[in-house]
mmCIF file as gemmi writes it, N, C-alpha and C atoms, coordinates in Angstrom:
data_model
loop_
_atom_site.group_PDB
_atom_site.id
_atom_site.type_symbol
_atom_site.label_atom_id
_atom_site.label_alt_id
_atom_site.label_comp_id
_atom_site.label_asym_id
_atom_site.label_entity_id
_atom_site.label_seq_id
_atom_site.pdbx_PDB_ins_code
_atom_site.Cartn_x
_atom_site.Cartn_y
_atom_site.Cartn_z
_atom_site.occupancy
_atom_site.B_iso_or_equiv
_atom_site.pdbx_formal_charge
_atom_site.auth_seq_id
_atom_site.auth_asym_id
_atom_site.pdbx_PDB_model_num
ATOM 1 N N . UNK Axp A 1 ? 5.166 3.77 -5.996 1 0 ? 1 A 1
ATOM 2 C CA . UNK Axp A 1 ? 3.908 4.481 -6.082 1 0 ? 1 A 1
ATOM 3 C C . UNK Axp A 1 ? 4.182 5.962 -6.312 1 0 ? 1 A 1
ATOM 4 N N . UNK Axp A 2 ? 3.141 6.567 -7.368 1 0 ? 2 A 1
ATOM 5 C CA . UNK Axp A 2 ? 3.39 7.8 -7.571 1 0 ? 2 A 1
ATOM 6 C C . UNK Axp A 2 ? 2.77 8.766 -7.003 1 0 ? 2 A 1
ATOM 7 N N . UNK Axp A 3 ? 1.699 8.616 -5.519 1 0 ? 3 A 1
ATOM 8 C CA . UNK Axp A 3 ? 1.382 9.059 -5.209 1 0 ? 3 A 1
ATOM 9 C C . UNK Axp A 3 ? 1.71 10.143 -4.192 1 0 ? 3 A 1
ATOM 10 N N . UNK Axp A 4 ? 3.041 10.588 -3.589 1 0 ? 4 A 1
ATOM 11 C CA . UNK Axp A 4 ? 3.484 11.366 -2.929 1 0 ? 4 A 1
ATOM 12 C C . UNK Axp A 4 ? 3.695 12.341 -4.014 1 0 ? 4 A 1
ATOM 13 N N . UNK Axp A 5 ? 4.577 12.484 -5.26 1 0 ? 5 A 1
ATOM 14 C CA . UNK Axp A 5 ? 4.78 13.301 -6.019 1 0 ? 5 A 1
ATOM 15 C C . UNK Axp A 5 ? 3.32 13.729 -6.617 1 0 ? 5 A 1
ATOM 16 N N . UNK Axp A 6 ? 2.153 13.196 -6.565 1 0 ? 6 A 1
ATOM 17 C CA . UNK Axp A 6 ? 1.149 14.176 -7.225 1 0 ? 6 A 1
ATOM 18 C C . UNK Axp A 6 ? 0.712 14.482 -6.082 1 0 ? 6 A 1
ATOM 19 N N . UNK Axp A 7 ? 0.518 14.138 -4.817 1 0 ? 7 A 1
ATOM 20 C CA . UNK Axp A 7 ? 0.666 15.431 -3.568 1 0 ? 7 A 1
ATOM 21 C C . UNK Axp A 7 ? 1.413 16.345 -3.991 1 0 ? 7 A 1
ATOM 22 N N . UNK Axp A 8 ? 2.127 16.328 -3.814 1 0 ? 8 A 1
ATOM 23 C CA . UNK Axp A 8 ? 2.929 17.427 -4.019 1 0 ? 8 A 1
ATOM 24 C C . UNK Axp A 8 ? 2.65 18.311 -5.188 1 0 ? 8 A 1
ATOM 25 N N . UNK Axp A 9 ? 2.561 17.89 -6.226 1 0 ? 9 A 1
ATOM 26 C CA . UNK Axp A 9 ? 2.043 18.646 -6.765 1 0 ? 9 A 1
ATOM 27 C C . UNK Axp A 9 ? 0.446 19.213 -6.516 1 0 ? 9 A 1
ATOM 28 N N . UNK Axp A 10 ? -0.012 18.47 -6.573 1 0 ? 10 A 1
ATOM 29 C CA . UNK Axp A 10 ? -1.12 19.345 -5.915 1 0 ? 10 A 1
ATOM 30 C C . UNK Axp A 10 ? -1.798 20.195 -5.034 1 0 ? 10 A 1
ATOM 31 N N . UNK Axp A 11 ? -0.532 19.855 -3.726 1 0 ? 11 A 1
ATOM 32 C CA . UNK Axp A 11 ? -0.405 21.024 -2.515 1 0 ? 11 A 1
ATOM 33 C C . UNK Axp A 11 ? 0.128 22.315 -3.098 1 0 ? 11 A 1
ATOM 34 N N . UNK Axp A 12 ? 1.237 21.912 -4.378 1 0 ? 12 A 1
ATOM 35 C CA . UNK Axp A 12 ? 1.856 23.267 -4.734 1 0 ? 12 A 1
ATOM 36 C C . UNK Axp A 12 ? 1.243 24.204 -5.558 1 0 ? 12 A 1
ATOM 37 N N . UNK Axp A 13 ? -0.044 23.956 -5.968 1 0 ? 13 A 1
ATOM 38 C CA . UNK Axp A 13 ? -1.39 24.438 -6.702 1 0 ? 13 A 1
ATOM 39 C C . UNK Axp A 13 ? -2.491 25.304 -5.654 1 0 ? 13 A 1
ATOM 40 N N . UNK Axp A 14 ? -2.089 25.101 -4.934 1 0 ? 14 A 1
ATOM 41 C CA . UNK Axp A 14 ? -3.066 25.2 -3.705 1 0 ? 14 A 1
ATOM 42 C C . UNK Axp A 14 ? -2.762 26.401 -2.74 1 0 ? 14 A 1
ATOM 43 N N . UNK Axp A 15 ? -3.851 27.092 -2.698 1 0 ? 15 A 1
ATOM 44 C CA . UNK Axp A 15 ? -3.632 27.986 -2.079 1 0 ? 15 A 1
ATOM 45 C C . UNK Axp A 15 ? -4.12 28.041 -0.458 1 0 ? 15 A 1
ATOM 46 N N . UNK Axp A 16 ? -3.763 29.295 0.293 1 0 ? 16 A 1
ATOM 47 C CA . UNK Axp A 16 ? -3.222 29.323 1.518 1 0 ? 16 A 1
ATOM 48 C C . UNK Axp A 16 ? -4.149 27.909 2.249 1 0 ? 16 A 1
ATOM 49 N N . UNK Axp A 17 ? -5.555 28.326 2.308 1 0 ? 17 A 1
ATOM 50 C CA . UNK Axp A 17 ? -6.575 27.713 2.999 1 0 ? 17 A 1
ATOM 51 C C . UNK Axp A 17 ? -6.62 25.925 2.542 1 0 ? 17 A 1
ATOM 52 N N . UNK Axp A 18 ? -6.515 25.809 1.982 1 0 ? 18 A 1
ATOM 53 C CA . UNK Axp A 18 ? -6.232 24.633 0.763 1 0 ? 18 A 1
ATOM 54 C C . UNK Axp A 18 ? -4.883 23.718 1.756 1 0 ? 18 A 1
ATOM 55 N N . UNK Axp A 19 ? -3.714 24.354 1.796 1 0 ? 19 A 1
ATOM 56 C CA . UNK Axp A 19 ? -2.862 23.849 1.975 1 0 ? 19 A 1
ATOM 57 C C . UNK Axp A 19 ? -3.099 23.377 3.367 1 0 ? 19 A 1
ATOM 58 N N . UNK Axp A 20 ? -3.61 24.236 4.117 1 0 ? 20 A 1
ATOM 59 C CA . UNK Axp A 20 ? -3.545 24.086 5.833 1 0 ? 20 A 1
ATOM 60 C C . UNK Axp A 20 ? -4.876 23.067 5.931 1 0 ? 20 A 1
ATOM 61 N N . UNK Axp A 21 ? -5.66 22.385 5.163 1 0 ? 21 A 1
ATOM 62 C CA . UNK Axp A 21 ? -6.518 21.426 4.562 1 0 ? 21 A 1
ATOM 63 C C . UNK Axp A 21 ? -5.991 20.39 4.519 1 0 ? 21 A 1
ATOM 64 N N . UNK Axp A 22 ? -5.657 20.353 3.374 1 0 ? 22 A 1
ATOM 65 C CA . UNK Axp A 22 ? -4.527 19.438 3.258 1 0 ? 22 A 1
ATOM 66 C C . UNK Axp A 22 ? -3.3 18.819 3.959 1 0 ? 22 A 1
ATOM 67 N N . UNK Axp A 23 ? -2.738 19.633 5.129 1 0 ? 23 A 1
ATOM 68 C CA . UNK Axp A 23 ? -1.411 19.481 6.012 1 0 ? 23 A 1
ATOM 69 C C . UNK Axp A 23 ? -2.162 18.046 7.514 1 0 ? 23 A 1
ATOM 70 N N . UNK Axp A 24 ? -3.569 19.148 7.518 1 0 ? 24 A 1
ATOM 71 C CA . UNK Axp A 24 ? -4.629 18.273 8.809 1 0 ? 24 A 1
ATOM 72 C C . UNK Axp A 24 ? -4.718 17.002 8.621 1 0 ? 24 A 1
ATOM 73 N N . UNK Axp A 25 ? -5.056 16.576 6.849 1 0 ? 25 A 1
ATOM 74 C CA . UNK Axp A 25 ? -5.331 15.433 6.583 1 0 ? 25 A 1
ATOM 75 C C . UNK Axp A 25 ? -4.19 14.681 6.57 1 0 ? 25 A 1
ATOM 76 N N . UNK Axp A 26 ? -3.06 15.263 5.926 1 0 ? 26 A 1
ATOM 77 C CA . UNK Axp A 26 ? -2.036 13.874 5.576 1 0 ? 26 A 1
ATOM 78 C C . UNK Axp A 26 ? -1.057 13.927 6.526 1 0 ? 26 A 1
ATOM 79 N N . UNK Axp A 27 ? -0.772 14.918 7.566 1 0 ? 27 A 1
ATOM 80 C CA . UNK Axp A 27 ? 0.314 14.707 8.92 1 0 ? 27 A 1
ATOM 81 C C . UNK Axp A 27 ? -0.462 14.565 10.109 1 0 ? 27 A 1
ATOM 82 N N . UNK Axp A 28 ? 0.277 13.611 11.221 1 0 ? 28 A 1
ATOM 83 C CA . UNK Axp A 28 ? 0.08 14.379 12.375 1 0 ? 28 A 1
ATOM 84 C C . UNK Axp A 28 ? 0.823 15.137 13.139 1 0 ? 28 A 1
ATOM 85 N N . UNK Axp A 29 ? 1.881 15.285 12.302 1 0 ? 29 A 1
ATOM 86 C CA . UNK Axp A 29 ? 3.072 16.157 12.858 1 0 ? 29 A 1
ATOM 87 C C . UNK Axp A 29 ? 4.203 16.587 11.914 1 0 ? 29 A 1
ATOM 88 N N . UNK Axp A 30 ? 4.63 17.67 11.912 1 0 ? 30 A 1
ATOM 89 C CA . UNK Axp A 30 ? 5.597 18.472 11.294 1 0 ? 30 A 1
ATOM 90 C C . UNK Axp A 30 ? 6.864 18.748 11.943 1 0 ? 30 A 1
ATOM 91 N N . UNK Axp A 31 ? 8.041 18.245 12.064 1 0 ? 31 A 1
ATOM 92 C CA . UNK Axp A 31 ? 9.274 18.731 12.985 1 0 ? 31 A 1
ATOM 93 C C . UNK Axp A 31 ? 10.392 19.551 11.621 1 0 ? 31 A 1
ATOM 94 N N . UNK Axp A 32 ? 10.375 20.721 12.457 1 0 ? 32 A 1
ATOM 95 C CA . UNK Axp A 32 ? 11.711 21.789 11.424 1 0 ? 32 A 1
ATOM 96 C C . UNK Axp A 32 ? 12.506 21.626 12.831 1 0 ? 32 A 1
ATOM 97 N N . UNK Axp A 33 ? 13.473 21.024 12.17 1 0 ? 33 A 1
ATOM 98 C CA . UNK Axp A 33 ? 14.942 20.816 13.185 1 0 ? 33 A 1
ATOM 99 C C . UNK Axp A 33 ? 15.573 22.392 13.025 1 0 ? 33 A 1
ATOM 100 N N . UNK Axp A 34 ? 16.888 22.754 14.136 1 0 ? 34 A 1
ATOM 101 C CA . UNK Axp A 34 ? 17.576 23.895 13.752 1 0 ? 34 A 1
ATOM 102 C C . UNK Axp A 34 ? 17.907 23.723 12.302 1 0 ? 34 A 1
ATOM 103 N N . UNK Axp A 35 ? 18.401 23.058 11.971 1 0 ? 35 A 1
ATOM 104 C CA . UNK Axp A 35 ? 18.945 23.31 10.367 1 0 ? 35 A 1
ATOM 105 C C . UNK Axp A 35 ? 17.863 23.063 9.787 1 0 ? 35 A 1
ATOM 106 N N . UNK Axp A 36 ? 17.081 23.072 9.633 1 0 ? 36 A 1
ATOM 107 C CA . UNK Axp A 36 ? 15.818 23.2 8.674 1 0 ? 36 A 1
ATOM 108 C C . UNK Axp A 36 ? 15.502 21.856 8.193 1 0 ? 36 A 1
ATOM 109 N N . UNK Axp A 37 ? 15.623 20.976 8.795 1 0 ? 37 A 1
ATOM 110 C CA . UNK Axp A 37 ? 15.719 19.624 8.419 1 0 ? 37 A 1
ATOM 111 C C . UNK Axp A 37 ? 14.087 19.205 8.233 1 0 ? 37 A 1
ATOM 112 N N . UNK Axp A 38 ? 13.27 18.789 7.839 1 0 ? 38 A 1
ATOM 113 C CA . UNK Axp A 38 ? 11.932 18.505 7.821 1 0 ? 38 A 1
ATOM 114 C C . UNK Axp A 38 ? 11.947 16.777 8.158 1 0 ? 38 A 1
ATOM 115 N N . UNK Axp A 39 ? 11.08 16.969 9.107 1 0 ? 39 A 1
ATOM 116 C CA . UNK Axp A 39 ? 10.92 15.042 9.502 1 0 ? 39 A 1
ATOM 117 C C . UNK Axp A 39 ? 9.348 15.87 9.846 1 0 ? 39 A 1
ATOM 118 N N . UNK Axp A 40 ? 8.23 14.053 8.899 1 0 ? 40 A 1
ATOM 119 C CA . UNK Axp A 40 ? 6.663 14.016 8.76 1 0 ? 40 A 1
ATOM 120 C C . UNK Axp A 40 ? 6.653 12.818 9.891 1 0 ? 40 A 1
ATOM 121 N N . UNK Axp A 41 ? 5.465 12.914 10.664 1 0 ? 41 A 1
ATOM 122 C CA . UNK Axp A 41 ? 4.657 12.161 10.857 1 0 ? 41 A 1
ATOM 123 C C . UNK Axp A 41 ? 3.371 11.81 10.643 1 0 ? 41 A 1
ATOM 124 N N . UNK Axp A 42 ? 3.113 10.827 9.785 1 0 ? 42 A 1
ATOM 125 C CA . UNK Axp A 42 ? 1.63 10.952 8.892 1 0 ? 42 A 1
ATOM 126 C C . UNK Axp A 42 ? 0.934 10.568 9.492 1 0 ? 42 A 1
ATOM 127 N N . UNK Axp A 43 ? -0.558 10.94 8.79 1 0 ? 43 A 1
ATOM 128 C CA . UNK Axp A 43 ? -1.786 10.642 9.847 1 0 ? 43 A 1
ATOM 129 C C . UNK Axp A 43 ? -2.201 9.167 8.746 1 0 ? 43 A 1
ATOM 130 N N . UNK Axp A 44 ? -2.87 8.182 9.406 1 0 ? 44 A 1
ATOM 131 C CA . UNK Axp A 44 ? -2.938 6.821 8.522 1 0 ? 44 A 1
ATOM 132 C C . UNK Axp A 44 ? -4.543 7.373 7.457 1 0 ? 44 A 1
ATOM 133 N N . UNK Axp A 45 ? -4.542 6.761 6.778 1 0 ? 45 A 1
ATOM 134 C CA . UNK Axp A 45 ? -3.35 5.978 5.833 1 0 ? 45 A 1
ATOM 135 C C . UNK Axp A 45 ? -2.564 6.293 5.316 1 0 ? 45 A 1
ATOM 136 N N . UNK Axp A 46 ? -2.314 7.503 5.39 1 0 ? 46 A 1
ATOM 137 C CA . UNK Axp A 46 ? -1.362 8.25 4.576 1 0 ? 46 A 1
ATOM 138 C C . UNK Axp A 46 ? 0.038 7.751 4.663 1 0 ? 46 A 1
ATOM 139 N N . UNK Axp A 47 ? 0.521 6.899 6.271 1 0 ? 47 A 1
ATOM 140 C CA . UNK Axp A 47 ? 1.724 6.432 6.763 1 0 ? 47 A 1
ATOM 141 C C . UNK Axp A 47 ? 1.913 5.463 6.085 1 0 ? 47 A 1
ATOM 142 N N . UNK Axp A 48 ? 1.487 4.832 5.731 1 0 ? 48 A 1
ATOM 143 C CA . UNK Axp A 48 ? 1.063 3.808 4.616 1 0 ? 48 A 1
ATOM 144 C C . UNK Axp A 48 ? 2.05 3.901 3.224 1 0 ? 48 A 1
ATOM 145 N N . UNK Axp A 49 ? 0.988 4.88 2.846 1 0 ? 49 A 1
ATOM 146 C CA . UNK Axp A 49 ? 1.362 4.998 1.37 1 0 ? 49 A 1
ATOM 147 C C . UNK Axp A 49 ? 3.116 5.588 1.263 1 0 ? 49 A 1
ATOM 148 N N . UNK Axp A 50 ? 3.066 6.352 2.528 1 0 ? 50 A 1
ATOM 149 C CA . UNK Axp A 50 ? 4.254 7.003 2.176 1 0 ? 50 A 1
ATOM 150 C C . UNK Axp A 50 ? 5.604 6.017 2.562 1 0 ? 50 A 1
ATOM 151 N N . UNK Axp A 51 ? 5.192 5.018 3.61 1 0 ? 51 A 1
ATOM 152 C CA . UNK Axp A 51 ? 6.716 3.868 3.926 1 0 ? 51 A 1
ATOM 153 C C . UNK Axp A 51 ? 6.788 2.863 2.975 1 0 ? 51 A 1
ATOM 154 N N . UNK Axp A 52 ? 7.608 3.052 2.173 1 0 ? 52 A 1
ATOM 155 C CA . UNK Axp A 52 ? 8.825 2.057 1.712 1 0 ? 52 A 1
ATOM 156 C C . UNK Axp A 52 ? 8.685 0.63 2.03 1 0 ? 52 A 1
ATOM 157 N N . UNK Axp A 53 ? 8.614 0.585 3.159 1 0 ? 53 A 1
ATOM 158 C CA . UNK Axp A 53 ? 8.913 -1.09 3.727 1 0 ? 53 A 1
ATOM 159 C C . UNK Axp A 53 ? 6.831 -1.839 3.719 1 0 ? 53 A 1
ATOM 160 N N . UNK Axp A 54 ? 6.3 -1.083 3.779 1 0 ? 54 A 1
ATOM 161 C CA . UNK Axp A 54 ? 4.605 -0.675 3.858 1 0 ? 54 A 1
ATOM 162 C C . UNK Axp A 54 ? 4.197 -0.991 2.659 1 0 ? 54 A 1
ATOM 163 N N . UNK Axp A 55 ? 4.93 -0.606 0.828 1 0 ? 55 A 1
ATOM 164 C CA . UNK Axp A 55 ? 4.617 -0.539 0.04 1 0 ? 55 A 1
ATOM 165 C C . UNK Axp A 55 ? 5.391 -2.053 -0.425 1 0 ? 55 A 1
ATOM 166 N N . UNK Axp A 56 ? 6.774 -2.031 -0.208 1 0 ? 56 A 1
ATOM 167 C CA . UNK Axp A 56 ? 7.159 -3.288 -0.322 1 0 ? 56 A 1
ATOM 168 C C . UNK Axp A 56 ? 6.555 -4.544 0.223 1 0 ? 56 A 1
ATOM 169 N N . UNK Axp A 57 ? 5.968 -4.782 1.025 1 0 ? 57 A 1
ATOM 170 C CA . UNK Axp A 57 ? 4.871 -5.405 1.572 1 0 ? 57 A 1
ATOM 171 C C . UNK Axp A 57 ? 3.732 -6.016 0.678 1 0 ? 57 A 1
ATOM 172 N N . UNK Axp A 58 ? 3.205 -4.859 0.597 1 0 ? 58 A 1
ATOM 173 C CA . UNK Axp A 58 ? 1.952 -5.105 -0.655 1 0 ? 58 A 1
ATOM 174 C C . UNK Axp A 58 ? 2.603 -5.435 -1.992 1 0 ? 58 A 1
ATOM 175 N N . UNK Axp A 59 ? 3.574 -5.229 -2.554 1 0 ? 59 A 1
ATOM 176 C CA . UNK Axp A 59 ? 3.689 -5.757 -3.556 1 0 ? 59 A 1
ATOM 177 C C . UNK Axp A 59 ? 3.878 -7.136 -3.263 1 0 ? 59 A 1
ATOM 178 N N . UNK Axp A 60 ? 4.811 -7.741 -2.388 1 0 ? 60 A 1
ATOM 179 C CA . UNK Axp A 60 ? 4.625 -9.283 -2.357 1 0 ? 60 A 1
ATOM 180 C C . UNK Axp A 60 ? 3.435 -9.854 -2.128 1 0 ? 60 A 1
ATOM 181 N N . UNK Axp A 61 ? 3.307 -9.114 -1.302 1 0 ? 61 A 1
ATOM 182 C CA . UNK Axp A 61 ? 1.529 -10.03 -0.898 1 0 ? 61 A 1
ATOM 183 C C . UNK Axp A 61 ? 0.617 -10.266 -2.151 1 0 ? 61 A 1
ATOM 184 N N . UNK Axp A 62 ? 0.825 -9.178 -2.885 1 0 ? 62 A 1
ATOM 185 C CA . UNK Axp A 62 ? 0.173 -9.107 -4.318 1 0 ? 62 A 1
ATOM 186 C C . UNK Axp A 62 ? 0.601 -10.333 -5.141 1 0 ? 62 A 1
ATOM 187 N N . UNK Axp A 63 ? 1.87 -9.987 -5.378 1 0 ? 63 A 1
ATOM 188 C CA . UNK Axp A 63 ? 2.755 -11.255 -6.315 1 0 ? 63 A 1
ATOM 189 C C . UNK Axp A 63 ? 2.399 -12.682 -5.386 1 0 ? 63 A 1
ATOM 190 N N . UNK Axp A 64 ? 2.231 -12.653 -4.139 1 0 ? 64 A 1
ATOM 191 C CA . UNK Axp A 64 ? 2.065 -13.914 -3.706 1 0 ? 64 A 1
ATOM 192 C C . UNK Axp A 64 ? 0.758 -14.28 -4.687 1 0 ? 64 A 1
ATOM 193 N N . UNK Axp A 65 ? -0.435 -13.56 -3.793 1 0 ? 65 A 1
ATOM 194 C CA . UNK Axp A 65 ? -1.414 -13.816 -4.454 1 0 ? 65 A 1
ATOM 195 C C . UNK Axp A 65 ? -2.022 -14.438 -5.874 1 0 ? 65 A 1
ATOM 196 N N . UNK Axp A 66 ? -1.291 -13.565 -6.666 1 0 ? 66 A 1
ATOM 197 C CA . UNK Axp A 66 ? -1.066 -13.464 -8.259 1 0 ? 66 A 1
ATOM 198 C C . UNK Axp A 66 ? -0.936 -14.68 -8.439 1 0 ? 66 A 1
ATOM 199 N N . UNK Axp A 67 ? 0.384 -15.548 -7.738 1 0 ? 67 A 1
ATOM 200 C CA . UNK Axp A 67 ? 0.934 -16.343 -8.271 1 0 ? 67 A 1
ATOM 201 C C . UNK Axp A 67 ? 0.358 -17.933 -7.551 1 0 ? 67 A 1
ATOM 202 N N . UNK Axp A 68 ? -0.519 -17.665 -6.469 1 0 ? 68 A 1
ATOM 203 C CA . UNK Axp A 68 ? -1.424 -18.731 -5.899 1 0 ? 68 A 1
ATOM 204 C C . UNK Axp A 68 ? -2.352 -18.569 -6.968 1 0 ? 68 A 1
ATOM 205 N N . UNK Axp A 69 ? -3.069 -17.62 -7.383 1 0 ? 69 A 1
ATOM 206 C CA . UNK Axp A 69 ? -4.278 -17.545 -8.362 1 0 ? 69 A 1
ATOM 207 C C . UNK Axp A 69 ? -4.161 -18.759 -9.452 1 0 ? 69 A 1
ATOM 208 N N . UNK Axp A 70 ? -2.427 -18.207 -10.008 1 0 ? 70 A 1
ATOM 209 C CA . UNK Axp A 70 ? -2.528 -18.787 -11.443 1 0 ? 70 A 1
ATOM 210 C C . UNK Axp A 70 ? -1.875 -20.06 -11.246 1 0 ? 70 A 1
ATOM 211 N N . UNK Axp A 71 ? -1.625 -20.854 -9.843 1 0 ? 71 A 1
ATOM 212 C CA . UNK Axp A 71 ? -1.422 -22.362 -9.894 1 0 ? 71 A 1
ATOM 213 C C . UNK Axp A 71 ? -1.73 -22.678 -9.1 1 0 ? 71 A 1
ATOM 214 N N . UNK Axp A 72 ? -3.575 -22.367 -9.002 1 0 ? 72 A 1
ATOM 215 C CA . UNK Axp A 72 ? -4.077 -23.479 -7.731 1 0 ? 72 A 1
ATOM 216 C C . UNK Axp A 72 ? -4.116 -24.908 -8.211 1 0 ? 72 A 1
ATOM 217 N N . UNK Axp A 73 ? -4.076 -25.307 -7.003 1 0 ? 73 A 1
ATOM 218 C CA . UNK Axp A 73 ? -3.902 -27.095 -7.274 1 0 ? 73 A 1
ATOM 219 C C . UNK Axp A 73 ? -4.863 -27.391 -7.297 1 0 ? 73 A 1
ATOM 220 N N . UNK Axp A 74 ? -5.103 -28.469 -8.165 1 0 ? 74 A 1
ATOM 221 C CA . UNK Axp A 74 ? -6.072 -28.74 -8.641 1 0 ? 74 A 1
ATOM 222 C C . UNK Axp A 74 ? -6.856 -29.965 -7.525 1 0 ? 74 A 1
ATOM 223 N N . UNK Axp A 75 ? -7.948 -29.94 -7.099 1 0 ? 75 A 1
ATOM 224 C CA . UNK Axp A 75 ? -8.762 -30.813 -6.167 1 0 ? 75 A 1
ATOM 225 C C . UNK Axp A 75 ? -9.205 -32.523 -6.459 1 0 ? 75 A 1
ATOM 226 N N . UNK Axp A 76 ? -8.584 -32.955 -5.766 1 0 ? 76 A 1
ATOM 227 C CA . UNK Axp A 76 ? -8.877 -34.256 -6.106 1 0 ? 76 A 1
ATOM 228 C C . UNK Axp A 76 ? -10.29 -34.941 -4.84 1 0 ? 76 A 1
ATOM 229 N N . UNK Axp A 77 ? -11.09 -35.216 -6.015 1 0 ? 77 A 1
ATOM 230 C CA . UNK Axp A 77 ? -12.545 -35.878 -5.385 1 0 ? 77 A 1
ATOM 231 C C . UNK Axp A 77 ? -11.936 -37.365 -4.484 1 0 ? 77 A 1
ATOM 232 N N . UNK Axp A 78 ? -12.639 -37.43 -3.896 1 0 ? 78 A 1
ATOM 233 C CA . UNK Axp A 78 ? -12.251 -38.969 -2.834 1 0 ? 78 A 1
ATOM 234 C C . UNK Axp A 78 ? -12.932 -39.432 -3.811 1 0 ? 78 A 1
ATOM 235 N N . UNK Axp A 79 ? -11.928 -40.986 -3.85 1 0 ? 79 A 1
ATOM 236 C CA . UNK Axp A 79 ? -12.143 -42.151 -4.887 1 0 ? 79 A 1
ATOM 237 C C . UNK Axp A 79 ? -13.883 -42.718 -4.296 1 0 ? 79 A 1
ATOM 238 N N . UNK Axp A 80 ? -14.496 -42.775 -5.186 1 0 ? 80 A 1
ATOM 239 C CA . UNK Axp A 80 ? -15.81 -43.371 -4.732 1 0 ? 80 A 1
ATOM 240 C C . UNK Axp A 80 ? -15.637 -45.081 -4.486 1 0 ? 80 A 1
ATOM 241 N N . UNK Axp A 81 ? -16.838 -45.483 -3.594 1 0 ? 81 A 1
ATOM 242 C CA . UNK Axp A 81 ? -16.594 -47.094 -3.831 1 0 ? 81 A 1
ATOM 243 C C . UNK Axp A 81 ? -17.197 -47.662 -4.99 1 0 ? 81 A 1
ATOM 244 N N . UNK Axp A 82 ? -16.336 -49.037 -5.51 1 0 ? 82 A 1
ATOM 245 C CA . UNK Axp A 82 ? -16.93 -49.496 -6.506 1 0 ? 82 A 1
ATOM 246 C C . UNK Axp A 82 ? -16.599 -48.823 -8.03 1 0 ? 82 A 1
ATOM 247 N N . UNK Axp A 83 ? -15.954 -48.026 -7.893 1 0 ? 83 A 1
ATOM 248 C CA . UNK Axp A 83 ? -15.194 -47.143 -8.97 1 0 ? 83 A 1
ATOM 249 C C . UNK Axp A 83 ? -14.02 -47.675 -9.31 1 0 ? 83 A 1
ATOM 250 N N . UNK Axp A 84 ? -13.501 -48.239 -10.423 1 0 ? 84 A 1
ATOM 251 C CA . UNK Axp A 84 ? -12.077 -48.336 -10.655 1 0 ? 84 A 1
ATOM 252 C C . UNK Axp A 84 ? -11.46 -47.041 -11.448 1 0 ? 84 A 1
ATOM 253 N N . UNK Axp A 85 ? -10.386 -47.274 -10.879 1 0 ? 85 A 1
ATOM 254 C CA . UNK Axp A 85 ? -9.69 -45.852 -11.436 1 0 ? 85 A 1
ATOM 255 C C . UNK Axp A 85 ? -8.502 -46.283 -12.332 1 0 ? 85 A 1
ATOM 256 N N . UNK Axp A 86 ? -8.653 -47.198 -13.285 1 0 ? 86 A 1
ATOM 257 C CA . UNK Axp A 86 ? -8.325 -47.549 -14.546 1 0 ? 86 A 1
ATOM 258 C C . UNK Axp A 86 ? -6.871 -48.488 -14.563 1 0 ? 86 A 1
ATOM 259 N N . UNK Axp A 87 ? -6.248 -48.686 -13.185 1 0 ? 87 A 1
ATOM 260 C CA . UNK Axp A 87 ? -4.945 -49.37 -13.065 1 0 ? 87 A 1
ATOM 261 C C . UNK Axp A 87 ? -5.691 -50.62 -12.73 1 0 ? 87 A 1
């Protein structure tokens, strides 16, 4: 999903008031380690979009789906009485 990189770009468009807008909505937390290390904690759905294992998810579920769609089995009616069924 390409949606973290057009965050980003679009936070980087954004000015002061804008950004601190924007920070409310998509974290609930910001950690700057001593070395400047940046670790997010997102606010949902945003946690979502942004995990890996979250997105991998939905794509199977999708492809499951997809692929139940295009070979449902086909329903067989109960044999009526008095019906021969040609054997």
């Amino acid at each position: 999903m390409a949606l973290p990189e057009n965050v980003a770009l679009i936070y980087g468009l954004c000015d002061n008031q804008n950004r601190h807008l924007r920070n409310q909505v998509f974290f609930r937390k910001i950690f700057i380690d001593e070395d400047r290390t940046v670790r997010v904690a997102y606010q949902a759905p945003c946690d979502a979009l942004c995990d890996a294992r979250a997105q991998g998810n939905a794509l199977n579920w999708a492809a499951e789906a997809t692929k139940k769609a295009r070979f449902k089995p086909k329903r067989f009616e109960p044999r009526l009485p008095g019906v021969s069924n040609g054997v």
